[in-house]
N, C-alpha and C positions, 0 to 999 in steps of 0.2 A: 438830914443825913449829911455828915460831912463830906469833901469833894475826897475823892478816892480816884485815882488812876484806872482803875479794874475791880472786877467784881468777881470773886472766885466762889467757886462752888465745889463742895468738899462733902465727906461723909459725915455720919456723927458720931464714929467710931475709932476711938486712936487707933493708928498702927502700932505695933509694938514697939515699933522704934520712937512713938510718943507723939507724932506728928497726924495730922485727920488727913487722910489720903483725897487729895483732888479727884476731880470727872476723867482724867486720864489714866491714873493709876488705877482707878476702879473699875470702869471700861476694859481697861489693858488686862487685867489680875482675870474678870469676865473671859474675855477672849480667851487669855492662854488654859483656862481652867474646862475649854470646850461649853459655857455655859449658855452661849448666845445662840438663838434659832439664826439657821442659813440667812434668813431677811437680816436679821439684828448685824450677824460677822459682816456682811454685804458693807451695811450701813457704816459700820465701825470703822473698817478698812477704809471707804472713802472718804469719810470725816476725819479720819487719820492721817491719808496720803494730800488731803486738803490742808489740813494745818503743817503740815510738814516742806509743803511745795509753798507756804506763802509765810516762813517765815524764820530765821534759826533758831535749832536747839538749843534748851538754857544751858545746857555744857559748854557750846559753840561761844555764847559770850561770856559763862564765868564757868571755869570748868569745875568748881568750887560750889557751886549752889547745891548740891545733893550731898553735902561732905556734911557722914551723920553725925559729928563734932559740932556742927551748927546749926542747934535747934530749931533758929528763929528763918532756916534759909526756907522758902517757898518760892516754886517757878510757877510760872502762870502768863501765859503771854496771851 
């Protein structure tokens, strides 16, 4: 396997905007859609507030990573 920085984990189903939505967005989409049992939101929210307290948003360093003009953009930290 070649040397990779990260290892991302994604669905196997394009988004419509043509991009395979990572474990966040799909997580996130879960949550807001009410689909996660009380345990599940629990988990979520912490694993959330976890990654969010140890590191910046990809907006915070390219505010430009989510611009759906650039197909090849994926954040992943």
């Amino acid at each position: 396997m070649p040397d990779a920085p990260y290892v991302r984990f994604q669905g196997p189903v394009r988004h419509p905007r043509g991009h395979f939505p990572g474990v966040f967005a799909l997580t996130n989409e879960l949550a807001r859609q009410g689909r996660l049992t009380e345990e599940q939101h629990r988990f979520w929210r912490a694993a959330n507030d976890w990654h969010d307290a140890g590191g910046p948003h990809p907006t915070d360093v390219d505010p430009e990573v989510y611009d759906r003009e650039n197909r090849n953009a994926v954040a992943s930290a």
